[in-house]
PDBQT receptor file of N, H, CA, C and O in Angstrom, charges set to zero:
ATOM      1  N   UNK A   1     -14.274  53.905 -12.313  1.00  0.00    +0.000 N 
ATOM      2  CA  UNK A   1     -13.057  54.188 -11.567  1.00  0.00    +0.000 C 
ATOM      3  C   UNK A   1     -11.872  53.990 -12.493  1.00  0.00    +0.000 C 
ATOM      4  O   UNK A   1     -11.449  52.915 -12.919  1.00  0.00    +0.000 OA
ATOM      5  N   UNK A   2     -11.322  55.430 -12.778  1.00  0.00    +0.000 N 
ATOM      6  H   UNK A   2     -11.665  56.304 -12.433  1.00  0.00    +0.000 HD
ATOM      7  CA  UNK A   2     -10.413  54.910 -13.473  1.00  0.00    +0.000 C 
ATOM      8  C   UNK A   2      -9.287  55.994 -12.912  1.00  0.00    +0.000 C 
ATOM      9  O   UNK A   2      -9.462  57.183 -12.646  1.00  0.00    +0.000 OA
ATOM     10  N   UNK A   3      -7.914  55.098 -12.808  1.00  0.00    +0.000 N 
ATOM     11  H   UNK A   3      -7.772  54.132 -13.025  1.00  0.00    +0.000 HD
ATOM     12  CA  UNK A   3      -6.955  56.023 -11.973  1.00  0.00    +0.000 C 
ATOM     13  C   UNK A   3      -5.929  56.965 -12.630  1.00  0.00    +0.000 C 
ATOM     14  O   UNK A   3      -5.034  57.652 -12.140  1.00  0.00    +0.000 OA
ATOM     15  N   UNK A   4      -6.354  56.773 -13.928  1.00  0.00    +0.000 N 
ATOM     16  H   UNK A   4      -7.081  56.215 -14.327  1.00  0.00    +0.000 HD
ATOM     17  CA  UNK A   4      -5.193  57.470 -14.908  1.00  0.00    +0.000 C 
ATOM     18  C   UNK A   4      -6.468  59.235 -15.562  1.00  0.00    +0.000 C 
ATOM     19  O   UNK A   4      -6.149  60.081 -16.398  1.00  0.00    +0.000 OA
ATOM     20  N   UNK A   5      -7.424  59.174 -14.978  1.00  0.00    +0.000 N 
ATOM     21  H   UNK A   5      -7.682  58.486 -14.299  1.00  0.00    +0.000 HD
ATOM     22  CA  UNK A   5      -7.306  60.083 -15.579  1.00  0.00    +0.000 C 
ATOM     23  C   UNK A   5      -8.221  60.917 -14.093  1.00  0.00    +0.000 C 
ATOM     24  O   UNK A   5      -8.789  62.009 -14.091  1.00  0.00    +0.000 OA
ATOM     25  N   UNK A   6      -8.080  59.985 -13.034  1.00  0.00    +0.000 N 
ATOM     26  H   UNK A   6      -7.618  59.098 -13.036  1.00  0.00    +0.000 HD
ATOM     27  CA  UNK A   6      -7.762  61.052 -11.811  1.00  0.00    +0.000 C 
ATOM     28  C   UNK A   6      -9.102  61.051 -11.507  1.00  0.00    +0.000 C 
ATOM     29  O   UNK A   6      -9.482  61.963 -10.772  1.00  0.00    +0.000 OA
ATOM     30  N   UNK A   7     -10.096  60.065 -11.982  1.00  0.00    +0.000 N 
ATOM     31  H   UNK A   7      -9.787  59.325 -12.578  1.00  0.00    +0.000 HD
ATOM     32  CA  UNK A   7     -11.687  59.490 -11.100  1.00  0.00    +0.000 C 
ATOM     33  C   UNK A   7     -11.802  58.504 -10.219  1.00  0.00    +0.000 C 
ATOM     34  O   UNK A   7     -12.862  57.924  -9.983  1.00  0.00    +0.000 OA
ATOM     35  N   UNK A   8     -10.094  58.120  -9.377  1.00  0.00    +0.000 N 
ATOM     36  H   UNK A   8      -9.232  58.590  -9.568  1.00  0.00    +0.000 HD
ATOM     37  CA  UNK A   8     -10.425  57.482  -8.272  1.00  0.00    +0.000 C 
ATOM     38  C   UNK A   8     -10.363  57.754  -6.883  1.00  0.00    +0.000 C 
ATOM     39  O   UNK A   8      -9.632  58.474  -6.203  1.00  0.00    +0.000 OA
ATOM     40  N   UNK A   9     -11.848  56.573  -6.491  1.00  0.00    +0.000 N 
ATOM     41  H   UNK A   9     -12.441  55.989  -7.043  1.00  0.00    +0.000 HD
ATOM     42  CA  UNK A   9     -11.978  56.932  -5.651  1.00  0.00    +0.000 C 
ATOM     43  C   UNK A   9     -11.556  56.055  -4.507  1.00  0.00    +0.000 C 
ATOM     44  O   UNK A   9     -12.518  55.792  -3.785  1.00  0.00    +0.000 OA
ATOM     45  N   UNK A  10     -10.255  55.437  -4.051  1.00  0.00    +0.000 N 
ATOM     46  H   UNK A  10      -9.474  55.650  -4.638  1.00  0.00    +0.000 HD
ATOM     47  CA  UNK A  10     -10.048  54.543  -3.578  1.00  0.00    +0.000 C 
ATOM     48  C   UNK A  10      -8.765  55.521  -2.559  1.00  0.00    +0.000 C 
ATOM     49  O   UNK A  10      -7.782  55.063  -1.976  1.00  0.00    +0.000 OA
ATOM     50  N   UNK A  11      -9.066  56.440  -2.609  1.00  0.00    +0.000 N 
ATOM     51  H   UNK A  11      -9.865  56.811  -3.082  1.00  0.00    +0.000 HD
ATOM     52  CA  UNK A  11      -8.502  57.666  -2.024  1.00  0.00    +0.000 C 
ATOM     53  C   UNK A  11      -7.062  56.749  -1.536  1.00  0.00    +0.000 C 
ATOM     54  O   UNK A  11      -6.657  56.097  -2.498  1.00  0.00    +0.000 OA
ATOM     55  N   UNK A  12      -6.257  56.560  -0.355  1.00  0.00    +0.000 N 
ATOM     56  H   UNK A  12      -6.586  57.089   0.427  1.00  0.00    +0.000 HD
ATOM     57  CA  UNK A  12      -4.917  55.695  -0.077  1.00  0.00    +0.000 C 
ATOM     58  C   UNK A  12      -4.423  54.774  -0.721  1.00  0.00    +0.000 C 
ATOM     59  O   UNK A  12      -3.325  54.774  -1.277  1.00  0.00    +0.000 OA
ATOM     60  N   UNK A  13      -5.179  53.962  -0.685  1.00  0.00    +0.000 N 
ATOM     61  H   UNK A  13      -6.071  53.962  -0.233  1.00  0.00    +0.000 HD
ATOM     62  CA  UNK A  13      -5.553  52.770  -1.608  1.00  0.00    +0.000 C 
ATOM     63  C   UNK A  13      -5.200  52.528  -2.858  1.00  0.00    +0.000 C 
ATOM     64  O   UNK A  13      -4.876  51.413  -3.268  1.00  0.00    +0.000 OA
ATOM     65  N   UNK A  14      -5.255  53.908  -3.767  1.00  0.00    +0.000 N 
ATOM     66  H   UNK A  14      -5.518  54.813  -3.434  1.00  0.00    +0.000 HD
ATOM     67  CA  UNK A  14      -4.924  53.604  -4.956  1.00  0.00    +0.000 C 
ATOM     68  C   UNK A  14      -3.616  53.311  -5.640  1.00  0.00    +0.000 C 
ATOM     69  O   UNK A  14      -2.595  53.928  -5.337  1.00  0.00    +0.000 OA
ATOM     70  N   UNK A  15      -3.644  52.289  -6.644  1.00  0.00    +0.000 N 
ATOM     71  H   UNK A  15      -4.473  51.788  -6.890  1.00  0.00    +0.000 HD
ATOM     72  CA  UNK A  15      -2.393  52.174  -6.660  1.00  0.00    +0.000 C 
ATOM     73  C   UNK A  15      -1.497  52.597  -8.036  1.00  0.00    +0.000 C 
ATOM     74  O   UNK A  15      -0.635  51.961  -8.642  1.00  0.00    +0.000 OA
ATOM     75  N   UNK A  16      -2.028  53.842  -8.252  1.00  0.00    +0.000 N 
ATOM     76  H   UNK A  16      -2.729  54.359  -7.760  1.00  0.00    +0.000 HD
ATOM     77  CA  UNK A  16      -1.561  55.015  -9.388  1.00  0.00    +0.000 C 
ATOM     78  C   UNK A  16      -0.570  56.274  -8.046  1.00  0.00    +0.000 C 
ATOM     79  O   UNK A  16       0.257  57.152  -8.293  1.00  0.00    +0.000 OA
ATOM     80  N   UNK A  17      -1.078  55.864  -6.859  1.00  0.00    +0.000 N 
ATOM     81  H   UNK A  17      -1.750  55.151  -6.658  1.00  0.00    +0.000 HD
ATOM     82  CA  UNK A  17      -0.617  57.033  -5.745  1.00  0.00    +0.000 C 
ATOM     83  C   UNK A  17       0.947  56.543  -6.001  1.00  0.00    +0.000 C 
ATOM     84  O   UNK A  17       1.218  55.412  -6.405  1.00  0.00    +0.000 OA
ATOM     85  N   UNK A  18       1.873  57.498  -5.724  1.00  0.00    +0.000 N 
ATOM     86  H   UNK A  18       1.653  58.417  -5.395  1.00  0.00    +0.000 HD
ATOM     87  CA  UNK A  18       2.995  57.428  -5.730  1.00  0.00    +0.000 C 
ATOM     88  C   UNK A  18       4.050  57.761  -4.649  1.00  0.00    +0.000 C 
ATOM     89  O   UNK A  18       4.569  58.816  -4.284  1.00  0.00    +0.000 OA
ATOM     90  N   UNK A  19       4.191  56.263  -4.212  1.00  0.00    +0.000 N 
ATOM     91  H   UNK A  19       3.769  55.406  -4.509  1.00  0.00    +0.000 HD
ATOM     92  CA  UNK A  19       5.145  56.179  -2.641  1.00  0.00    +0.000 C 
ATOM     93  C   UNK A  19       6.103  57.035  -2.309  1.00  0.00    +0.000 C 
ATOM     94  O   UNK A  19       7.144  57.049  -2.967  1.00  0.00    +0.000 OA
ATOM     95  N   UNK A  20       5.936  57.802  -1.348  1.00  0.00    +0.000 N 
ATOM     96  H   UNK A  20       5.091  57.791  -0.813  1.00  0.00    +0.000 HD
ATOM     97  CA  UNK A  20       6.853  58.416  -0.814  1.00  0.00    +0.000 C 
ATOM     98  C   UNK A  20       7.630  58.119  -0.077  1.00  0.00    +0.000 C 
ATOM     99  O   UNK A  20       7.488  57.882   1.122  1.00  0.00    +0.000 OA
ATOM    100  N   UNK A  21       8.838  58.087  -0.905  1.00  0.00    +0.000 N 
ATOM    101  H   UNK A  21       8.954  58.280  -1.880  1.00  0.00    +0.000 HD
ATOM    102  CA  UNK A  21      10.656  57.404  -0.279  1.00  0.00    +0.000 C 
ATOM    103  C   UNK A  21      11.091  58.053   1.027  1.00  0.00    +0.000 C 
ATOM    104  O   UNK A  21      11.356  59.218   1.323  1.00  0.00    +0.000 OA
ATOM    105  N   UNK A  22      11.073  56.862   1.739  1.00  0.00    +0.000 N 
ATOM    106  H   UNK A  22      10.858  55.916   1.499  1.00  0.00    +0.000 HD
ATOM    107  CA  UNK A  22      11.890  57.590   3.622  1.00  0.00    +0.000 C 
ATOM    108  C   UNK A  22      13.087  57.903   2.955  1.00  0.00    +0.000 C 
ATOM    109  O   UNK A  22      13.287  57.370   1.864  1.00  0.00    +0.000 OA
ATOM    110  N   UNK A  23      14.216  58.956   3.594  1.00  0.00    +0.000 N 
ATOM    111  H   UNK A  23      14.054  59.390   4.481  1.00  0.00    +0.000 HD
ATOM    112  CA  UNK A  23      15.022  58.571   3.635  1.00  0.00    +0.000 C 
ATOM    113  C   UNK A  23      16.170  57.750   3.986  1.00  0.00    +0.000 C 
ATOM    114  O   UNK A  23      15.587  57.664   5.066  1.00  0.00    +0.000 OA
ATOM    115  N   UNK A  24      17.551  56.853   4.183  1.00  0.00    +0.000 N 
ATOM    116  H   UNK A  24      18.025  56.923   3.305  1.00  0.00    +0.000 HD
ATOM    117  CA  UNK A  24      18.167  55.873   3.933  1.00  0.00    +0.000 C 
ATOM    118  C   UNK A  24      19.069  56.536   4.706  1.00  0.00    +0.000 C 
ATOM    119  O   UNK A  24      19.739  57.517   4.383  1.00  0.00    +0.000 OA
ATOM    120  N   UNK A  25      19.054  55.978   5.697  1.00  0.00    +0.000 N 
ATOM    121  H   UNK A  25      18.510  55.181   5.959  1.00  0.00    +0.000 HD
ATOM    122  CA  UNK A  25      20.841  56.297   6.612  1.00  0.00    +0.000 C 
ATOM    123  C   UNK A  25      21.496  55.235   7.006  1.00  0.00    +0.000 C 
ATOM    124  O   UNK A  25      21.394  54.309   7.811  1.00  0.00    +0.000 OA
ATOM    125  N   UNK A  26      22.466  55.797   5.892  1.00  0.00    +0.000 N 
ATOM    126  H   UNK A  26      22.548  56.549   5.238  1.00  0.00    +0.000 HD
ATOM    127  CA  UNK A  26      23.468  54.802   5.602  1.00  0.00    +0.000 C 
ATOM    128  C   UNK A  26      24.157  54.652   6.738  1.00  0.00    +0.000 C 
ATOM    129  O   UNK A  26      23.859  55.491   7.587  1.00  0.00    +0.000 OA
ATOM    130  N   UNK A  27      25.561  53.319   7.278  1.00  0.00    +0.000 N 
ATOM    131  H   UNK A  27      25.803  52.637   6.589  1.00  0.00    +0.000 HD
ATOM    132  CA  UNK A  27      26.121  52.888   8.082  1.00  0.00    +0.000 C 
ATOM    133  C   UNK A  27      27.041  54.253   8.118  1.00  0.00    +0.000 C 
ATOM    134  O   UNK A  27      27.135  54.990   7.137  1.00  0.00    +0.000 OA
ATOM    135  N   UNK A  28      27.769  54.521   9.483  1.00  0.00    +0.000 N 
ATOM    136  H   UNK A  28      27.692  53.922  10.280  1.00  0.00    +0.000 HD
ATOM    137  CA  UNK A  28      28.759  55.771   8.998  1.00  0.00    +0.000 C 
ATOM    138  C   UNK A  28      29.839  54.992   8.499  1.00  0.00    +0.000 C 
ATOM    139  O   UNK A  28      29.749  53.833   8.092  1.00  0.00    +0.000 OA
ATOM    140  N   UNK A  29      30.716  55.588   8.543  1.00  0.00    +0.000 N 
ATOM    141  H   UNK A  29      30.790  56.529   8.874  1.00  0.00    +0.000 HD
ATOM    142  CA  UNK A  29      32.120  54.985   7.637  1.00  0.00    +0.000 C 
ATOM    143  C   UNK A  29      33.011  54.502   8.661  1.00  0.00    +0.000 C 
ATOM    144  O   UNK A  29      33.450  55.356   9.431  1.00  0.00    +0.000 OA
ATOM    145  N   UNK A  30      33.365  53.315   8.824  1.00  0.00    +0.000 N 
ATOM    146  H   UNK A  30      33.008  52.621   8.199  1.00  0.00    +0.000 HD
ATOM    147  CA  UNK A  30      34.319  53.002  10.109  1.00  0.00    +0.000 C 
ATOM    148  C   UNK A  30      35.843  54.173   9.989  1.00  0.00    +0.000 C 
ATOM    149  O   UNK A  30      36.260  54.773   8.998  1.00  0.00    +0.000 OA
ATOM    150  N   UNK A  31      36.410  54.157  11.492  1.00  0.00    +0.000 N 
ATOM    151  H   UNK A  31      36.071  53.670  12.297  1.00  0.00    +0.000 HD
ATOM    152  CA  UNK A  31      37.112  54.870  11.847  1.00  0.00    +0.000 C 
ATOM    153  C   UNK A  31      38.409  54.533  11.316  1.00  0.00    +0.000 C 
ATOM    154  O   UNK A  31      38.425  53.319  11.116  1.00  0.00    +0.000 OA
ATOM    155  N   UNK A  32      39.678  55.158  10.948  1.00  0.00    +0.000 N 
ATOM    156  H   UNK A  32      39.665  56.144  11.110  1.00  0.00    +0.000 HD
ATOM    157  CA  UNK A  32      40.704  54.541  10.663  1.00  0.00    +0.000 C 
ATOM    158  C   UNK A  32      41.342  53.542  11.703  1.00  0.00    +0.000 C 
ATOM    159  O   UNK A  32      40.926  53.664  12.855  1.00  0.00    +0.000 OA
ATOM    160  N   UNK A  33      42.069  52.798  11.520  1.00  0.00    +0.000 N 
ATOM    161  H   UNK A  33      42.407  52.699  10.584  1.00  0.00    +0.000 HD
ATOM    162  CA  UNK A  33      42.303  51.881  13.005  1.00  0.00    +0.000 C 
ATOM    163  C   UNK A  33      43.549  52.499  13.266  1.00  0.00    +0.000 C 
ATOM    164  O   UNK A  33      44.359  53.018  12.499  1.00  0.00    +0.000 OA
ATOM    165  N   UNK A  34      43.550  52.314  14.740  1.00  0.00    +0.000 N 
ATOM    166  H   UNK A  34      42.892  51.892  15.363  1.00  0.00    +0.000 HD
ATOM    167  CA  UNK A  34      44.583  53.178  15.501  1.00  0.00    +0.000 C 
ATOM    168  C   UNK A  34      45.653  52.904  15.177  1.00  0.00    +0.000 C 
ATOM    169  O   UNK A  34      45.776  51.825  14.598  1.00  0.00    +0.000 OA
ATOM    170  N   UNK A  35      46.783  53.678  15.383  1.00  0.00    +0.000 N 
ATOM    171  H   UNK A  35      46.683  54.554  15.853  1.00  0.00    +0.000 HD
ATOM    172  CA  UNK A  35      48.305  53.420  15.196  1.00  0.00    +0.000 C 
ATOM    173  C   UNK A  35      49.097  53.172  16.663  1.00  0.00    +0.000 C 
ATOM    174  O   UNK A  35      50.086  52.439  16.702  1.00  0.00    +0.000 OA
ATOM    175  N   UNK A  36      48.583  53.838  17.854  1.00  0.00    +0.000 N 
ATOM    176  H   UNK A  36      47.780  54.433  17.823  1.00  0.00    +0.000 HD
ATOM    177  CA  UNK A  36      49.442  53.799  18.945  1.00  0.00    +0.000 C 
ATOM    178  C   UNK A  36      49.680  52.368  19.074  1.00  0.00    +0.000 C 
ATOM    179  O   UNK A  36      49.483  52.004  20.233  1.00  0.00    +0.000 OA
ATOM    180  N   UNK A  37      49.885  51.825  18.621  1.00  0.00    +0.000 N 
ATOM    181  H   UNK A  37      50.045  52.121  17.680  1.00  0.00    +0.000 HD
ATOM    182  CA  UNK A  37      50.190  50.123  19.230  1.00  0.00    +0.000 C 
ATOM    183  C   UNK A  37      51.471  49.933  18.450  1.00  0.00    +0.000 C 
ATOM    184  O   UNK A  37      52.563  49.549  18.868  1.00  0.00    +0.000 OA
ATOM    185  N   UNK A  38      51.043  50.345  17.010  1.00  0.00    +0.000 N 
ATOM    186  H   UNK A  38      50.155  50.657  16.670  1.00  0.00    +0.000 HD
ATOM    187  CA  UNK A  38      52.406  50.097  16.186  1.00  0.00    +0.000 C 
ATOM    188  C   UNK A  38      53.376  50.827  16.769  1.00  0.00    +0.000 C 
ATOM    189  O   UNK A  38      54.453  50.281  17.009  1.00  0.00    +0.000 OA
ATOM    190  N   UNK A  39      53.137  52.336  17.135  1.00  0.00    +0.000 N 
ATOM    191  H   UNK A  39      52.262  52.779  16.940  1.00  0.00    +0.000 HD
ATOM    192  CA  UNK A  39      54.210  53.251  17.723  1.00  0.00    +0.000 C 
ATOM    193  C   UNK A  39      55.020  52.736  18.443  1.00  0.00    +0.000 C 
ATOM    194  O   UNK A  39      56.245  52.781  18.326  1.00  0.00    +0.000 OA
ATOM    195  N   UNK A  40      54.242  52.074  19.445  1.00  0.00    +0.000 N 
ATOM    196  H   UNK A  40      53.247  52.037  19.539  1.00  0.00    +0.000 HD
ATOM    197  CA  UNK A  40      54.584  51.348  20.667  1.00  0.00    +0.000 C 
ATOM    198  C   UNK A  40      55.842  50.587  20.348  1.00  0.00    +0.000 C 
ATOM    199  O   UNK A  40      56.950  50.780  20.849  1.00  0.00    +0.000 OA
ATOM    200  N   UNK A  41      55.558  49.819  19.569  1.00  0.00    +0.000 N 
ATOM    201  H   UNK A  41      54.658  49.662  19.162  1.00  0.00    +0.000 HD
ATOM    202  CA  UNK A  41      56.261  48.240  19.208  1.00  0.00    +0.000 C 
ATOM    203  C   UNK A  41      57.608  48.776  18.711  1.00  0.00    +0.000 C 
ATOM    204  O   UNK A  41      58.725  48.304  18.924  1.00  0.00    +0.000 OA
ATOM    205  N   UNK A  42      57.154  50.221  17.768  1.00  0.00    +0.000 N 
ATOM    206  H   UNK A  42      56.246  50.604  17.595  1.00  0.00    +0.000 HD
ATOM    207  CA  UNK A  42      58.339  50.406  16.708  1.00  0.00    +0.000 C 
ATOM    208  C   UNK A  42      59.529  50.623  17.899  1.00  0.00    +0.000 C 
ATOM    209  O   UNK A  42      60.532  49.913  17.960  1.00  0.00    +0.000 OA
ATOM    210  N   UNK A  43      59.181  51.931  18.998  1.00  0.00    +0.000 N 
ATOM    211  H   UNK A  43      58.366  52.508  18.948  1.00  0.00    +0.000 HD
ATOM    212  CA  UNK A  43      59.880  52.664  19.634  1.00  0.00    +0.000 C 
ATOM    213  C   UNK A  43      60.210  51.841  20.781  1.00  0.00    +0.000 C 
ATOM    214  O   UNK A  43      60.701  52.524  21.679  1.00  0.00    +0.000 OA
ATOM    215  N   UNK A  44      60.078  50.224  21.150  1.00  0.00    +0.000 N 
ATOM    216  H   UNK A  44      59.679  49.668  20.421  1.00  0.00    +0.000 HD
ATOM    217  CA  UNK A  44      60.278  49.235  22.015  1.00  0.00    +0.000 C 
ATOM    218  C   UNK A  44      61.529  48.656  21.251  1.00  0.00    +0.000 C 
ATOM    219  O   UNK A  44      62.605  48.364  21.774  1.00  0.00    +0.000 OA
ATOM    220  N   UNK A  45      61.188  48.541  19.895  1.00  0.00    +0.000 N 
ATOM    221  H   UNK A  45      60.314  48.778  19.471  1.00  0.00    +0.000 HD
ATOM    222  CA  UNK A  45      62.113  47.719  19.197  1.00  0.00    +0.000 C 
ATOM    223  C   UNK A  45      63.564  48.784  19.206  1.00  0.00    +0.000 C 
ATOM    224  O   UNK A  45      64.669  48.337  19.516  1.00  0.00    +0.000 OA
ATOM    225  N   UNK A  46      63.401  49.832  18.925  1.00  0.00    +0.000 N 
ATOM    226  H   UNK A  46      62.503  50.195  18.673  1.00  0.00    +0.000 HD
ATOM    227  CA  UNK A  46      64.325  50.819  18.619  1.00  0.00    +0.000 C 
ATOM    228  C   UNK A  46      65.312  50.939  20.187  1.00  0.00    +0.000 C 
ATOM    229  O   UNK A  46      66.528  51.034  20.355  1.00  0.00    +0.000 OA
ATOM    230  N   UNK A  47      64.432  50.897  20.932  1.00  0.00    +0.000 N 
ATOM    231  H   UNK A  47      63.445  50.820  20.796  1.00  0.00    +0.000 HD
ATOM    232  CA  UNK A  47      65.028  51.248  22.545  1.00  0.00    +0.000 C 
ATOM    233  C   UNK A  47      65.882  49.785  22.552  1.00  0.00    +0.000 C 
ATOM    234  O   UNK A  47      67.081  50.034  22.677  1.00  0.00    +0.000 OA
ATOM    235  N   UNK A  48      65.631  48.422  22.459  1.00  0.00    +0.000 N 
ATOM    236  H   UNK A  48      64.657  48.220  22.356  1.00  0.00    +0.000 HD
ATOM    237  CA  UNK A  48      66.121  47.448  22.820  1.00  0.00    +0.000 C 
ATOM    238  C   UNK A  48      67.359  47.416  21.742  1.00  0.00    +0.000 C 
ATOM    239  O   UNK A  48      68.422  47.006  22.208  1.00  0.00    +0.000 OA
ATOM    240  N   UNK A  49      67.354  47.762  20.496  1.00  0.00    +0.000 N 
ATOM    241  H   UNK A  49      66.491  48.095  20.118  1.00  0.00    +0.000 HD
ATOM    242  CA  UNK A  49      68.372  47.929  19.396  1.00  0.00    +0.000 C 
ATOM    243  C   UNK A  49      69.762  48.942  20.251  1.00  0.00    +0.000 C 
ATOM    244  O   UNK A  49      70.947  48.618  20.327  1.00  0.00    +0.000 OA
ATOM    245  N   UNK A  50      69.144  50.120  20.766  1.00  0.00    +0.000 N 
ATOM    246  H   UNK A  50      68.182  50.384  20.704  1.00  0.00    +0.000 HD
ATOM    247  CA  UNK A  50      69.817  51.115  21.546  1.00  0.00    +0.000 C 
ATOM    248  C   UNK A  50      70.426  50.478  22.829  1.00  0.00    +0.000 C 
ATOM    249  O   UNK A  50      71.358  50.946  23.481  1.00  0.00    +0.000 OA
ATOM    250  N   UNK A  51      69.726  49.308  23.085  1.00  0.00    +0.000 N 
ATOM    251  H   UNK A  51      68.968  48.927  22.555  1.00  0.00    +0.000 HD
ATOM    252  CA  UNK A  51      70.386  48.532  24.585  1.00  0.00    +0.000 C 
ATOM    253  C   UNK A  51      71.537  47.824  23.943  1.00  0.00    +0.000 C 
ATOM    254  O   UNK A  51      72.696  47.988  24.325  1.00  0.00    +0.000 OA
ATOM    255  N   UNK A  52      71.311  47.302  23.294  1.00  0.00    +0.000 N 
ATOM    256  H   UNK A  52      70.370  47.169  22.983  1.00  0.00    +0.000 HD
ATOM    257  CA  UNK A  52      72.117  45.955  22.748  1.00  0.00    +0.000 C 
ATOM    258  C   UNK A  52      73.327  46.716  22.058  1.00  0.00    +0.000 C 
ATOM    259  O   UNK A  52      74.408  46.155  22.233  1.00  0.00    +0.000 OA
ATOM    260  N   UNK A  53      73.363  47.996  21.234  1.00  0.00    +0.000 N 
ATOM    261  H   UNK A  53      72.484  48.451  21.092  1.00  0.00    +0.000 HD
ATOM    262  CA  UNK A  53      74.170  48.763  20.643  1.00  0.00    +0.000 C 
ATOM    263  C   UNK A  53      74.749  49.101  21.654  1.00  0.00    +0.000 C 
ATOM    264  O   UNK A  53      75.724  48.352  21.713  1.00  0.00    +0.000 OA
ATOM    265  N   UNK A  54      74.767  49.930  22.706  1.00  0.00    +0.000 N 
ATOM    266  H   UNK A  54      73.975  50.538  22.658  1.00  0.00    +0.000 HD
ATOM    267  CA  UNK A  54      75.487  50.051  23.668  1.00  0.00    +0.000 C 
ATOM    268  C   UNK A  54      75.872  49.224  24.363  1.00  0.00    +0.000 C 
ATOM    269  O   UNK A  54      76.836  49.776  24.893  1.00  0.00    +0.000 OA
ATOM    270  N   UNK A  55      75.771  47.602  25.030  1.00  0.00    +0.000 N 
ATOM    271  H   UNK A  55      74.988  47.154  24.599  1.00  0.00    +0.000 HD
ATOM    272  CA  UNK A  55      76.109  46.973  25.514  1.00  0.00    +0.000 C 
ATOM    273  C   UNK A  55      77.139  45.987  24.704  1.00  0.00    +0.000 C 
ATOM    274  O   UNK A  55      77.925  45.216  25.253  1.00  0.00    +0.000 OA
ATOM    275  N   UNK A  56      76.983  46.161  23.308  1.00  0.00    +0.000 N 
ATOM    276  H   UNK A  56      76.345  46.787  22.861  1.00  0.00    +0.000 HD
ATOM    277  CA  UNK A  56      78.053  45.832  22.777  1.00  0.00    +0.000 C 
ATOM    278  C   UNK A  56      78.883  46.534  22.726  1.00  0.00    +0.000 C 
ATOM    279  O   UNK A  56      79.914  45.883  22.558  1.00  0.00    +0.000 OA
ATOM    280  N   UNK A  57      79.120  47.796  22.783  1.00  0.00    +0.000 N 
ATOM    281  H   UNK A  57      78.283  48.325  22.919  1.00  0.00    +0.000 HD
ATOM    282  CA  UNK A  57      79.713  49.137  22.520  1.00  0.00    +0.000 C 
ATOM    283  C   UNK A  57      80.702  49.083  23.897  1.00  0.00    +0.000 C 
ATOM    284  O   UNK A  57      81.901  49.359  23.911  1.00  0.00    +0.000 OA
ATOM    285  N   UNK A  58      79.907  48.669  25.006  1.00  0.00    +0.000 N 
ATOM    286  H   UNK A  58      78.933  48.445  24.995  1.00  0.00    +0.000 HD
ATOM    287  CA  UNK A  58      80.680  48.815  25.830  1.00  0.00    +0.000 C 
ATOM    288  C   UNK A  58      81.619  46.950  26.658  1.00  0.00    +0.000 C 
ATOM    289  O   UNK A  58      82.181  46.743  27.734  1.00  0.00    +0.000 OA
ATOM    290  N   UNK A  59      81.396  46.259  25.736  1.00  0.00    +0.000 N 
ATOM    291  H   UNK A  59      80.939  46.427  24.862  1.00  0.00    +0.000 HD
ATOM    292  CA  UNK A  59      81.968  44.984  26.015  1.00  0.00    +0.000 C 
ATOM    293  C   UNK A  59      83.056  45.096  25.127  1.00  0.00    +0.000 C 
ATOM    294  O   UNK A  59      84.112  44.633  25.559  1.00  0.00    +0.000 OA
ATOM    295  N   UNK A  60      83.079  45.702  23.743  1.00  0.00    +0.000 N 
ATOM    296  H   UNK A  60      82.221  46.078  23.392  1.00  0.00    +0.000 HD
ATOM    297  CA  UNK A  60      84.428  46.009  23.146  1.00  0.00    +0.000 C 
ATOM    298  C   UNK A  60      85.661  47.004  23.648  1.00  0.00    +0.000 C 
ATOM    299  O   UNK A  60      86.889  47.071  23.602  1.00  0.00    +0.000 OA
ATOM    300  N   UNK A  61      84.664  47.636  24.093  1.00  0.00    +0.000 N 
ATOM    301  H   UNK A  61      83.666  47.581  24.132  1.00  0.00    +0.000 HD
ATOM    302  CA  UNK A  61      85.853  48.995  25.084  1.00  0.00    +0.000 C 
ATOM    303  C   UNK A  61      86.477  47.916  26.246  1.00  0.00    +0.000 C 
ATOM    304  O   UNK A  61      87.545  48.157  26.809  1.00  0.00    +0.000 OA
ATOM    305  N   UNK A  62      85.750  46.809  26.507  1.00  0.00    +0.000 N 
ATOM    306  H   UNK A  62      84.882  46.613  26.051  1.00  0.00    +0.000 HD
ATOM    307  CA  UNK A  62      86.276  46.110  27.917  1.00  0.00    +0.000 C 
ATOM    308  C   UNK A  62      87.196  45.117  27.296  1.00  0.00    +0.000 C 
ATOM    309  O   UNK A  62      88.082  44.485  27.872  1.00  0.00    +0.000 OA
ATOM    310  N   UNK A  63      86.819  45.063  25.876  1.00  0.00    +0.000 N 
ATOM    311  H   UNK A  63      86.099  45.576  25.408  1.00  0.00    +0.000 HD
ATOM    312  CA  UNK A  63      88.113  44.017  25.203  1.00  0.00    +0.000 C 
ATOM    313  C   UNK A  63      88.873  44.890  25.183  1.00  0.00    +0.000 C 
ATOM    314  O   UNK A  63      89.699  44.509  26.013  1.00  0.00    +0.000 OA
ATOM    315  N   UNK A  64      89.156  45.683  24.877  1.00  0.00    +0.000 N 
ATOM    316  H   UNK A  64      88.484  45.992  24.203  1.00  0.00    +0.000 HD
ATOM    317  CA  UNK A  64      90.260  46.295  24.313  1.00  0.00    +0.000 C 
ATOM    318  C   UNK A  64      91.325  47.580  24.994  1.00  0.00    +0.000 C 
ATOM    319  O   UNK A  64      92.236  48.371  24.748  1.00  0.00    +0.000 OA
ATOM    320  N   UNK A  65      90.241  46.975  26.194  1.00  0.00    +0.000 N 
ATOM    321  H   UNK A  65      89.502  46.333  26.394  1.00  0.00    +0.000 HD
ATOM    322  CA  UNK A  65      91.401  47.954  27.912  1.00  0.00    +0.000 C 
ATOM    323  C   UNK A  65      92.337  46.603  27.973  1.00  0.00    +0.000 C 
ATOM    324  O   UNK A  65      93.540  46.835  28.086  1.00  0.00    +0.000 OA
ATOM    325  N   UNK A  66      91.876  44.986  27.902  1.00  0.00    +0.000 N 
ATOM    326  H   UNK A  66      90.898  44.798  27.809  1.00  0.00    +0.000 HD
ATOM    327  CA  UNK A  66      92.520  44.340  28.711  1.00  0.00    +0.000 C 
ATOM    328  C   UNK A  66      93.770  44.217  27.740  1.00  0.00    +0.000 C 
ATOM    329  O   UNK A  66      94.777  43.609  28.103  1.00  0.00    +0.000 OA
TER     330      UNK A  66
């Protein structure tokens, strides 16, 4: 029995046979992480900037009637 020149008989078994590779599925690629939250925050911050700008806007007009 010799396996190199192809007189064995150990038919599965042998260990000249050469494993056949599963293929490998890989993890997928995580998703980008969302933005609507930041949006959120930005366009909360911007609206309250827009409150405060006008409510100062309009406490100087009330200084400056009296």
């Amino acid at each position: 029995m010799n396996c190199c020149d192809y007189n064995c008989n150990q038919g599965r078994n042998c260990p000249a046979r050469v494993a056949h590779a599963k293929p490998i599925m890989y993890a997928a690629s995580p998703l980008p992480p969302s933005t609507w939250r930041k949006q959120v925050r930005t366009l909360a911050y911007w609206l309250l900037m827009a409150l405060m700008g006008l409510s100062w806007l309009a406490l100087l007009l009330l200084a400056t009637q009296a």
